[in-house]
VMD Tcl script that builds the backbone (N, CA, C; Angstrom):
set m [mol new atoms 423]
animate dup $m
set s [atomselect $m all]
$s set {name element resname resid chain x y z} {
  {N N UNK 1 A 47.875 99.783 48.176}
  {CA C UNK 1 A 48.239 101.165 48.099}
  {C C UNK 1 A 49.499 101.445 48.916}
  {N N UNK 2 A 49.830 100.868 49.815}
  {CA C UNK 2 A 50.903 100.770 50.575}
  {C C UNK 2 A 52.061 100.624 50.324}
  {N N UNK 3 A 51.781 99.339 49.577}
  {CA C UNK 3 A 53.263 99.067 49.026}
  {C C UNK 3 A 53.883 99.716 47.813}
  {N N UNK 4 A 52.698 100.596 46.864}
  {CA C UNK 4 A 52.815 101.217 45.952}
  {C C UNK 4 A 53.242 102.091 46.228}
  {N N UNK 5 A 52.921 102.966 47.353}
  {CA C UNK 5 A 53.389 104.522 48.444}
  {C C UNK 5 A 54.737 104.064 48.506}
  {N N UNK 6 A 55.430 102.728 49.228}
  {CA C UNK 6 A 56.787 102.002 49.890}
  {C C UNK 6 A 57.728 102.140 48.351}
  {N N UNK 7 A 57.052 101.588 47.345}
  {CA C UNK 7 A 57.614 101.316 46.024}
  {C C UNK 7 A 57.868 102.700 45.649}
  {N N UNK 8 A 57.453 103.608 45.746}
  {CA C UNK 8 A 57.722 104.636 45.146}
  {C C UNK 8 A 58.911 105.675 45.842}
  {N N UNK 9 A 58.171 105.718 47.221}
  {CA C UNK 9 A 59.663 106.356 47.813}
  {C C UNK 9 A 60.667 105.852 47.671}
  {N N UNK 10 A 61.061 104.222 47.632}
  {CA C UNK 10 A 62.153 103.431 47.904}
  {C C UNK 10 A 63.057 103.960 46.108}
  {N N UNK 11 A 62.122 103.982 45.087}
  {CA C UNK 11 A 62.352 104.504 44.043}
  {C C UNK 11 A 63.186 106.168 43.692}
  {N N UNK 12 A 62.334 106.727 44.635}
  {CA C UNK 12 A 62.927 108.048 44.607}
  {C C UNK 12 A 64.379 108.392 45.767}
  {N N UNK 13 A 64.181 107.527 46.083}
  {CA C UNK 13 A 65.259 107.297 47.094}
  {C C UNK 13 A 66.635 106.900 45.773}
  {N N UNK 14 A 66.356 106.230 45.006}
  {CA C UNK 14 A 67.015 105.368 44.542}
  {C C UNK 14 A 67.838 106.311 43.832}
  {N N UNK 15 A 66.809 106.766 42.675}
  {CA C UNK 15 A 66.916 107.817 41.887}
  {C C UNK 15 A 67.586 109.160 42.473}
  {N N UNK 16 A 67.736 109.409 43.618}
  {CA C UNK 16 A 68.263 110.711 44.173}
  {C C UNK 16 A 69.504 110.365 44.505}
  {N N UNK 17 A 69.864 109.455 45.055}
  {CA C UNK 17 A 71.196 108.627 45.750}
  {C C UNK 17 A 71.653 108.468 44.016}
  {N N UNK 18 A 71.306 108.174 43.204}
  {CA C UNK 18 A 72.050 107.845 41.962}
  {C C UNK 18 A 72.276 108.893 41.151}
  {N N UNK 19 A 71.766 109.954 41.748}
  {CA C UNK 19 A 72.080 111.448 41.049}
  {C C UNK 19 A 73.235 112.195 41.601}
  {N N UNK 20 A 73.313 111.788 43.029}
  {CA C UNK 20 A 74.327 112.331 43.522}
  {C C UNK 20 A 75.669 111.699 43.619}
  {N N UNK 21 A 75.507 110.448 43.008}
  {CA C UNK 21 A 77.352 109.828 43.161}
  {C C UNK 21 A 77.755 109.981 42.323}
  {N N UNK 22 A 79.076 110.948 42.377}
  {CA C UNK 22 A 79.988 111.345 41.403}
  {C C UNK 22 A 80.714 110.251 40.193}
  {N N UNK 23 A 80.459 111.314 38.977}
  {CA C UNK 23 A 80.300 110.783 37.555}
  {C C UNK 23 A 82.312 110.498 37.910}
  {N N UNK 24 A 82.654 109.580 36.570}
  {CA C UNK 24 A 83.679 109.388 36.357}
  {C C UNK 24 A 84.207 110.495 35.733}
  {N N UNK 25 A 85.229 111.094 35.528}
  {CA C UNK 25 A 86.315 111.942 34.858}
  {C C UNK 25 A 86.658 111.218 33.723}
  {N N UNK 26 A 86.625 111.602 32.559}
  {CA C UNK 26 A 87.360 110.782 31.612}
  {C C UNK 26 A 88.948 110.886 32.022}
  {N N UNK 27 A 89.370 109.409 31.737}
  {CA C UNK 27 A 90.842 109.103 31.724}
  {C C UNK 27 A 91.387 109.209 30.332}
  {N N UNK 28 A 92.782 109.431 30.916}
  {CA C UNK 28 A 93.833 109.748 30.087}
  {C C UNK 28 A 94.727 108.830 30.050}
  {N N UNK 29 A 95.077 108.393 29.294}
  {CA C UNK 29 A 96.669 107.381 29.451}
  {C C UNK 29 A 98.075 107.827 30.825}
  {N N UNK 30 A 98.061 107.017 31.927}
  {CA C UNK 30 A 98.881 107.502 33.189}
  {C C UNK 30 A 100.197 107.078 32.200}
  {N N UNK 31 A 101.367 108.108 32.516}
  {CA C UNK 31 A 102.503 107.818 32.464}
  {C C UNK 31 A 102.979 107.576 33.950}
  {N N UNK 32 A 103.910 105.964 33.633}
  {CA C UNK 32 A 104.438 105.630 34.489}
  {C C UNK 32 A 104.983 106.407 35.646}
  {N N UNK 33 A 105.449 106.621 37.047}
  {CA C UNK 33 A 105.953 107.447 37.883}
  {C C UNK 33 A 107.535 107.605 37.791}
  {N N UNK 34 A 108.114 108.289 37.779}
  {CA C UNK 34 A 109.670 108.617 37.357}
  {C C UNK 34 A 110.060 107.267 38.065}
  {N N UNK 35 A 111.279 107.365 38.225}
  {CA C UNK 35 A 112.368 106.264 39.081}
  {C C UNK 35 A 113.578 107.457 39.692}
  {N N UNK 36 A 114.030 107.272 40.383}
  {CA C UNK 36 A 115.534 108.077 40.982}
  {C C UNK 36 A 116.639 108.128 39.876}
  {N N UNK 37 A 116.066 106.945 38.706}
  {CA C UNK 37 A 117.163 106.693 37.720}
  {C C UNK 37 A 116.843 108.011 36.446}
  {N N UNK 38 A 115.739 108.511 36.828}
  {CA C UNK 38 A 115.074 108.688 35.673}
  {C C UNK 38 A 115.054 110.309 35.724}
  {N N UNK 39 A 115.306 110.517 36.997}
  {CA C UNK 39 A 115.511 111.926 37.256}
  {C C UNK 39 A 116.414 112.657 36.879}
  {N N UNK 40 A 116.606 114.198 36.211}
  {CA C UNK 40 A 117.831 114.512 36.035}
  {C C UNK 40 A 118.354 115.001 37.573}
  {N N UNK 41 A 119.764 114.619 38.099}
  {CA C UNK 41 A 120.307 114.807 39.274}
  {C C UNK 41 A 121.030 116.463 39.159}
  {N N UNK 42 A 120.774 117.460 40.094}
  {CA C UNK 42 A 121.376 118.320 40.031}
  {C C UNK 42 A 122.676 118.363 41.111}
  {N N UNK 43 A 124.218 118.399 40.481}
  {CA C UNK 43 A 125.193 118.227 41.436}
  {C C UNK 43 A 125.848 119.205 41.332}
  {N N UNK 44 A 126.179 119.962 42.653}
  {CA C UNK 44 A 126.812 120.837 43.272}
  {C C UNK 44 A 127.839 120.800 43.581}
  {N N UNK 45 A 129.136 120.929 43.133}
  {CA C UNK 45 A 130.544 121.089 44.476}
  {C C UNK 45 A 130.456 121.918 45.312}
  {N N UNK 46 A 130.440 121.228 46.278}
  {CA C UNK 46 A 130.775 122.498 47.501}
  {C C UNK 46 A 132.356 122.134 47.915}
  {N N UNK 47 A 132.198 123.360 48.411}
  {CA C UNK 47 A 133.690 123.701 49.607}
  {C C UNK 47 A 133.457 123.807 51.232}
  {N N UNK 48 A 134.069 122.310 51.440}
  {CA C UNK 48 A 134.254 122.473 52.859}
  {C C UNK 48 A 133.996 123.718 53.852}
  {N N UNK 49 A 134.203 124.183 54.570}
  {CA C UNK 49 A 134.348 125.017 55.326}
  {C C UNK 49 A 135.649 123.893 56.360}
  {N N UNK 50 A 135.372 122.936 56.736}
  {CA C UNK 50 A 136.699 122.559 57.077}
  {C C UNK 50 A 137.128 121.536 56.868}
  {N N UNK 51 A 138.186 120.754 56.570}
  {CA C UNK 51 A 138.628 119.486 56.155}
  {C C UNK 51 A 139.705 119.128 57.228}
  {N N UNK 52 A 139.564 118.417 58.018}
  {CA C UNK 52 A 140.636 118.021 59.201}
  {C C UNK 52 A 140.626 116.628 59.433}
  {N N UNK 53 A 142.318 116.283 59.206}
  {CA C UNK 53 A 142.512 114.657 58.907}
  {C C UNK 53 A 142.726 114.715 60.691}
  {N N UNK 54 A 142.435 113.330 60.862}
  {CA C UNK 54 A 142.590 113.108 62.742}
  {C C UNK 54 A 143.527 111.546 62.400}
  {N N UNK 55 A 144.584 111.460 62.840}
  {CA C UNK 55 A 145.480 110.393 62.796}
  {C C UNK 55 A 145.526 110.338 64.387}
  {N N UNK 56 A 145.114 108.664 64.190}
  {CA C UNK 56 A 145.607 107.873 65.602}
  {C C UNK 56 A 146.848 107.361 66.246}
  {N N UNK 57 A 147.373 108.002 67.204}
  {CA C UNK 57 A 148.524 107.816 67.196}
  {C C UNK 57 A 149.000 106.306 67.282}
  {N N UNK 58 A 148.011 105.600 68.081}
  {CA C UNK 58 A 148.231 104.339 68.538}
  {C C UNK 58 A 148.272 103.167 67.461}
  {N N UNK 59 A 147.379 103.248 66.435}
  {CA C UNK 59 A 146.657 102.575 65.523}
  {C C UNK 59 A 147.620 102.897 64.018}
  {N N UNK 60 A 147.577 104.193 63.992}
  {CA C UNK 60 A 147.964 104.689 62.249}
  {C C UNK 60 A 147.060 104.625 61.548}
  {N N UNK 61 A 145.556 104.527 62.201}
  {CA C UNK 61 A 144.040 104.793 61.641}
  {C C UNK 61 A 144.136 106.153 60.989}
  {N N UNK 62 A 143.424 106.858 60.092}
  {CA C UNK 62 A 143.207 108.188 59.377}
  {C C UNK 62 A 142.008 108.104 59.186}
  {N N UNK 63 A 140.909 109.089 59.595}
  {CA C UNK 63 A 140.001 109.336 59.380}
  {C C UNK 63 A 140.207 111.016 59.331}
  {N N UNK 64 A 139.294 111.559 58.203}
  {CA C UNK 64 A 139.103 113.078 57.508}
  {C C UNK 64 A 137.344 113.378 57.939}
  {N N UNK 65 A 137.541 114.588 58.506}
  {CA C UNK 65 A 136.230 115.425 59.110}
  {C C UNK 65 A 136.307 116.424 58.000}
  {N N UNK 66 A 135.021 116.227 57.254}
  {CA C UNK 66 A 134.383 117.407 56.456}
  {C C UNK 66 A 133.147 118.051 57.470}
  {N N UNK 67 A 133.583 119.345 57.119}
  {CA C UNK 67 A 132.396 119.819 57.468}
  {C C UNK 67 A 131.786 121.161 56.804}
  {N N UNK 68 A 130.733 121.325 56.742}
  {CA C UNK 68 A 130.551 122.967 55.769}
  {C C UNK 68 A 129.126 122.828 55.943}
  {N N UNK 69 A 128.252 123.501 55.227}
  {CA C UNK 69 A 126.844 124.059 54.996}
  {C C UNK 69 A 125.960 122.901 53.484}
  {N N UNK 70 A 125.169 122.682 53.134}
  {CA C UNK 70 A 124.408 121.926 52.259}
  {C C UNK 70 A 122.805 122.791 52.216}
  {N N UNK 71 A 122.079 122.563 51.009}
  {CA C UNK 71 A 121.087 123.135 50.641}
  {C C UNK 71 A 119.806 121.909 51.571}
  {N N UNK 72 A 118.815 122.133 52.202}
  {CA C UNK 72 A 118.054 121.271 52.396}
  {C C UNK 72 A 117.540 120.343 51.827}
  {N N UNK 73 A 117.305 120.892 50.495}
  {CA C UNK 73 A 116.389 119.641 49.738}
  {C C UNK 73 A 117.958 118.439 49.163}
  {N N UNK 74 A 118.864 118.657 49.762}
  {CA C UNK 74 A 120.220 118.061 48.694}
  {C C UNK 74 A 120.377 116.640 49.981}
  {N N UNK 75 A 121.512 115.624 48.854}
  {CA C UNK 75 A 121.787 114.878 49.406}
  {C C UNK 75 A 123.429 115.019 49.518}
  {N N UNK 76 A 124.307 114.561 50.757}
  {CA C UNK 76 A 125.613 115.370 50.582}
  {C C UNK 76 A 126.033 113.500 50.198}
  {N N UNK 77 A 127.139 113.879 49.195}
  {CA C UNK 77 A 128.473 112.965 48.512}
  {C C UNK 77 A 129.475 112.786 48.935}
  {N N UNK 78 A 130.253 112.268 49.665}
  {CA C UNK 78 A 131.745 112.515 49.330}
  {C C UNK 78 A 132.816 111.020 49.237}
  {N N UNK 79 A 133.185 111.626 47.795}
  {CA C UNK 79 A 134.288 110.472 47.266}
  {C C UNK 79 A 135.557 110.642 47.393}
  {N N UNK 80 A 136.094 109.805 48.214}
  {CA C UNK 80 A 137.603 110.039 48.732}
  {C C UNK 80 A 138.426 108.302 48.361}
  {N N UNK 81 A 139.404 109.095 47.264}
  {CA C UNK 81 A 140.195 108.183 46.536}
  {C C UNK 81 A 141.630 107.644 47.664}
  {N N UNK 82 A 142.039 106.694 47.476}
  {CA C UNK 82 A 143.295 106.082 48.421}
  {C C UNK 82 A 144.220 106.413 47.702}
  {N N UNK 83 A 145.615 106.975 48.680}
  {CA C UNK 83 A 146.437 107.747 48.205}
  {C C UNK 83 A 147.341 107.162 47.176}
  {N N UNK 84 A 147.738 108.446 46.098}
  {CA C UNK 84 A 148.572 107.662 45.049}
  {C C UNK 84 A 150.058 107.436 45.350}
  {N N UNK 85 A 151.032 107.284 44.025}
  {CA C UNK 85 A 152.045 107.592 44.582}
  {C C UNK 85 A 152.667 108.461 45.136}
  {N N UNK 86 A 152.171 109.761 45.249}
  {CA C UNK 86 A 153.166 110.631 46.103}
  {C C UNK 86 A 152.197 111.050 47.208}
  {N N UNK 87 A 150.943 110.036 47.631}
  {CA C UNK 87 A 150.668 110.612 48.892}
  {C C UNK 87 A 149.391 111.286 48.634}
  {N N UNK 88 A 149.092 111.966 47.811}
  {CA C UNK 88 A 147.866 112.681 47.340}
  {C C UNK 88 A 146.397 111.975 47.335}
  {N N UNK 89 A 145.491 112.495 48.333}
  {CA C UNK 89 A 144.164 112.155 47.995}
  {C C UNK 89 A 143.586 112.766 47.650}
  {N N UNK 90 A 142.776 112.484 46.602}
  {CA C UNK 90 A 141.833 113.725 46.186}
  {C C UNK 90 A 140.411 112.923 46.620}
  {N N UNK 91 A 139.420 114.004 47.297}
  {CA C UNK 91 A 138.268 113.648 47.512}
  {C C UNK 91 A 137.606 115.089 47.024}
  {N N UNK 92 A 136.035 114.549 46.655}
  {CA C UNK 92 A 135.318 115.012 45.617}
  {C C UNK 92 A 133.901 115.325 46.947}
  {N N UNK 93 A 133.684 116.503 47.125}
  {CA C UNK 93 A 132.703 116.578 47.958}
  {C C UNK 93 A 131.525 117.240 47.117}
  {N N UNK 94 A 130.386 116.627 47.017}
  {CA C UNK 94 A 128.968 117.595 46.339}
  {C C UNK 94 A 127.883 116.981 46.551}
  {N N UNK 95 A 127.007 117.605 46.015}
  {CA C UNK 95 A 125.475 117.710 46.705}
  {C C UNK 95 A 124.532 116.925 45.511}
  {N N UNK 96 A 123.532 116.127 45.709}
  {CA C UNK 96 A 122.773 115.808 44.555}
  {C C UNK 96 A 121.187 116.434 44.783}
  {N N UNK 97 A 120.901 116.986 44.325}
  {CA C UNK 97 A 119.029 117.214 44.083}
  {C C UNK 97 A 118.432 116.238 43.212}
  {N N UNK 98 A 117.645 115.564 43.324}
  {CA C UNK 98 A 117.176 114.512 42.398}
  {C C UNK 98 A 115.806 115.372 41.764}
  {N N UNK 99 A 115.648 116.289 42.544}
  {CA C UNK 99 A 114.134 116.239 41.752}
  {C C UNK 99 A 114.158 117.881 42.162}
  {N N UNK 100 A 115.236 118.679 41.443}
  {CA C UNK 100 A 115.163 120.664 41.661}
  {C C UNK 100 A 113.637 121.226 41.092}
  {N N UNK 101 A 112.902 120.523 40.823}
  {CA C UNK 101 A 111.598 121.156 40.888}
  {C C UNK 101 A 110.684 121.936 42.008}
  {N N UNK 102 A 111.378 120.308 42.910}
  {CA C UNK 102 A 110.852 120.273 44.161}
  {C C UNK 102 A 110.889 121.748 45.085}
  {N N UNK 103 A 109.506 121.910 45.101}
  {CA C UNK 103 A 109.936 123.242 46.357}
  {C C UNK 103 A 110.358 123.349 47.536}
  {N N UNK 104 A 111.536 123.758 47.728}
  {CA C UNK 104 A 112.534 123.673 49.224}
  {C C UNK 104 A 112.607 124.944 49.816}
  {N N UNK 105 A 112.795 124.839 51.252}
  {CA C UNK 105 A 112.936 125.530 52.569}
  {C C UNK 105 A 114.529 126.139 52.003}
  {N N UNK 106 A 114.930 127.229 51.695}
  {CA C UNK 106 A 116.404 128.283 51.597}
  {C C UNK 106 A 117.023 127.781 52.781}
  {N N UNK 107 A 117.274 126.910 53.000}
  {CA C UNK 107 A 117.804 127.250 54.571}
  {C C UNK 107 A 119.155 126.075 54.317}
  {N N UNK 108 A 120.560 126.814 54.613}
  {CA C UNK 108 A 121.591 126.244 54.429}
  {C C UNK 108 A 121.995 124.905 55.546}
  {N N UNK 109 A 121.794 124.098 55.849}
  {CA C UNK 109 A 122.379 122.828 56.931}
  {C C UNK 109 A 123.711 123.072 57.001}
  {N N UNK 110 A 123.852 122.441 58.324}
  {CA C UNK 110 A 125.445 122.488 58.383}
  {C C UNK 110 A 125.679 120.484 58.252}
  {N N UNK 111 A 126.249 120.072 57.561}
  {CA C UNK 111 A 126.894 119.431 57.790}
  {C C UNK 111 A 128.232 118.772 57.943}
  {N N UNK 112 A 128.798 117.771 59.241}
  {CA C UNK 112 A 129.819 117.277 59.689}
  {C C UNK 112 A 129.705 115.582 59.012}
  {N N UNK 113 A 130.559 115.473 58.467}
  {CA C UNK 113 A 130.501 113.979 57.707}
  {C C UNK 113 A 132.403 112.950 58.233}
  {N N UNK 114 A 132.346 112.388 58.925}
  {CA C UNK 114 A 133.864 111.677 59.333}
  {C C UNK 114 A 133.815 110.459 58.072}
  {N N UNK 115 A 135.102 110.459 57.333}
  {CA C UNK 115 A 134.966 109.278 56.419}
  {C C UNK 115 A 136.889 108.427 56.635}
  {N N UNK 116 A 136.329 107.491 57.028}
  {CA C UNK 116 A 137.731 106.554 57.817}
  {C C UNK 116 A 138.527 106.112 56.191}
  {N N UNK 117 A 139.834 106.612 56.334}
  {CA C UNK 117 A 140.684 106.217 54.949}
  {C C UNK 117 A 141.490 105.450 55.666}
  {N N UNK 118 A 141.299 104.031 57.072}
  {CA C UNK 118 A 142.039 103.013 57.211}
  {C C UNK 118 A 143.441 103.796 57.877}
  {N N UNK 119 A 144.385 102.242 57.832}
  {CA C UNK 119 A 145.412 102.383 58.257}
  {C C UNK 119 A 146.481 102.725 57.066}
  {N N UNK 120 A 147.594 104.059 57.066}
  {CA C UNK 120 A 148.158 104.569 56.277}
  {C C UNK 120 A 149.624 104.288 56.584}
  {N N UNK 121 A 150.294 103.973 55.798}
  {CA C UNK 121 A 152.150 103.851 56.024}
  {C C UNK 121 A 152.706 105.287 56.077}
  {N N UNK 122 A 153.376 105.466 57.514}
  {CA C UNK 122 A 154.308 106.551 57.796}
  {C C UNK 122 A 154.331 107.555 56.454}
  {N N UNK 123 A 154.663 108.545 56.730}
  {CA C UNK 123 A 154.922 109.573 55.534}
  {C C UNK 123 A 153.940 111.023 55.524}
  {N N UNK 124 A 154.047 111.796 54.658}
  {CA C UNK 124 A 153.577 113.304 54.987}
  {C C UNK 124 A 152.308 112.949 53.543}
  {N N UNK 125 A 151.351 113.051 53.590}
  {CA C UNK 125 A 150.237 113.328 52.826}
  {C C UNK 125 A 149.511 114.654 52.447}
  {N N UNK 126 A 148.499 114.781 51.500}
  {CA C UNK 126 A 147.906 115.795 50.945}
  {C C UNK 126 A 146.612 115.667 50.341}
  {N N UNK 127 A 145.438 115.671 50.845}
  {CA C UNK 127 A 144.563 116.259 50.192}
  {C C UNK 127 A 144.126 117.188 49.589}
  {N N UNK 128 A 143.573 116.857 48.593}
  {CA C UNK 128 A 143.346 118.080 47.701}
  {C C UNK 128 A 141.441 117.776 47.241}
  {N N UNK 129 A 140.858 118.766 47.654}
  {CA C UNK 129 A 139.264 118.653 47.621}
  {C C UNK 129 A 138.617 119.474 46.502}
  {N N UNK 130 A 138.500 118.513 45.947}
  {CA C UNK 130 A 137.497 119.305 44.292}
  {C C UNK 130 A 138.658 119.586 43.396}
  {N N UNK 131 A 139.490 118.855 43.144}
  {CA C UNK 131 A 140.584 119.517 41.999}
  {C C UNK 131 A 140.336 121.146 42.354}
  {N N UNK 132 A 140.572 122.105 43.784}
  {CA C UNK 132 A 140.973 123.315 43.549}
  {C C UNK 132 A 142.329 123.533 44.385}
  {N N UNK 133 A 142.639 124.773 44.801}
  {CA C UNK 133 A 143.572 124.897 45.639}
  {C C UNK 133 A 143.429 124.437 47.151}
  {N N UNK 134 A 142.622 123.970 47.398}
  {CA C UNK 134 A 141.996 123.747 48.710}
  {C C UNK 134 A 143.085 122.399 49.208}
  {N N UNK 135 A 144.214 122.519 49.633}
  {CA C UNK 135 A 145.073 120.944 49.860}
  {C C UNK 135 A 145.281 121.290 51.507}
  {N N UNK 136 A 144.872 120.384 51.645}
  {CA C UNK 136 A 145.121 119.765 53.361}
  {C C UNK 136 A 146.085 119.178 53.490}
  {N N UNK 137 A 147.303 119.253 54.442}
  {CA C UNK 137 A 148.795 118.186 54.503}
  {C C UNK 137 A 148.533 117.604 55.947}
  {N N UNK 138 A 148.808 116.541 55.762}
  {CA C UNK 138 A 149.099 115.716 57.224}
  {C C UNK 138 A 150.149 114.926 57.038}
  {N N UNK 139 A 150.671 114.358 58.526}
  {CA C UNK 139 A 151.518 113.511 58.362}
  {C C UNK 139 A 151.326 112.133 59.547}
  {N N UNK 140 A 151.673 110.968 59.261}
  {CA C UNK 140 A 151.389 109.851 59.183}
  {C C UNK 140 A 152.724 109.412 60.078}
  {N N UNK 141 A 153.342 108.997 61.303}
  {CA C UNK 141 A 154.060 108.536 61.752}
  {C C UNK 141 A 154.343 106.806 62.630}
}
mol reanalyze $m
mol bondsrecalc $m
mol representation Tube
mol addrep $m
C-alpha cells in the first residue's frame, strides 16, 4: 500500500510539473538578420561650423580641423581629396544612419575631427567643403 500511496504522488507530481512547462509557439520561417551591407544608409551633409587648416611651420605638415554638431544615432564621414592642379581640395563632410528606424536621443553632438593632408609644396590653397560656397584659403610656405 505504500508504495502504491509513493507511486501515485510521484505520478501526480509528474503530471502537474508536465502541465506547467510551457508549450512551444508555433514557428515561422526566421529571416536571416540584416548585415550593415544590407541596410539602407541614411547620409546627411553637414556644414562645418568650422574648418581650420593648421600648417606647420617647421615641417610643411597640413592638417584641417573640422568641427560642427552631428545627430547621435549618426556616424560622422569625412572625405578629403589631395589637392588638384590649382590647389583646390574638396572634402566631403556627412553623417551615415545605418538603421533611421532606430529610436534616438534629439540631442545634437558636437564634433571636432583633425584629418592630416601630409606634407604640401609652398603655394596658397583652397578648400572647398560639400561642393558649396563654404572655401577655406590657406597658404603653404
Amino acid at each position: 500500500m505504500r508504495s502504491y500511496f509513493r507511486f501515485a504522488i510521484f505520478v501526480m507530481i509528474f503530471v502537474f510539473l508536465a502541465a506547467c512547462q510551457a508549450r512551444p509557439e508555433a514557428t515561422l520561417p526566421v529571416e536571416p538578420e540584416p548585415t550593415a551591407e544590407d541596410l539602407p544608409a541614411l547620409i546627411t551633409s553637414i556644414t562645418p561650423e568650422e574648418v581650420a587648416p593648421v600648417v606647420d611651420a617647421k615641417t610643411g605638415k597640413v592638417s584641417v580641423l573640422f568641427s560642427g554638431h552631428m545627430g547621435a544615432c549618426e556616424t560622422l564621414n569625412i572625405v578629403v581629396s589631395k589637392p588638384d592642379e590649382n590647389n583646390r581640395i574638396n572634402a566631403k563632410v556627412y553623417t551615415v544612419n545605418e538603421n533611421p528606424e532606430q529610436v534616438c536621443i534629439e540631442i545634437a553632438l558636437k564634433f571636432d575631427k583633425i584629418i592630416e593632408l601630409g606634407t604640401l609644396t609652398p603655394g596658397e590653397y583652397s578648400i572647398l567643403v560639400n561642393d558649396t560656397d563654404q572655401i577655406i584659403s590657406f597658404i603653404v610656405e
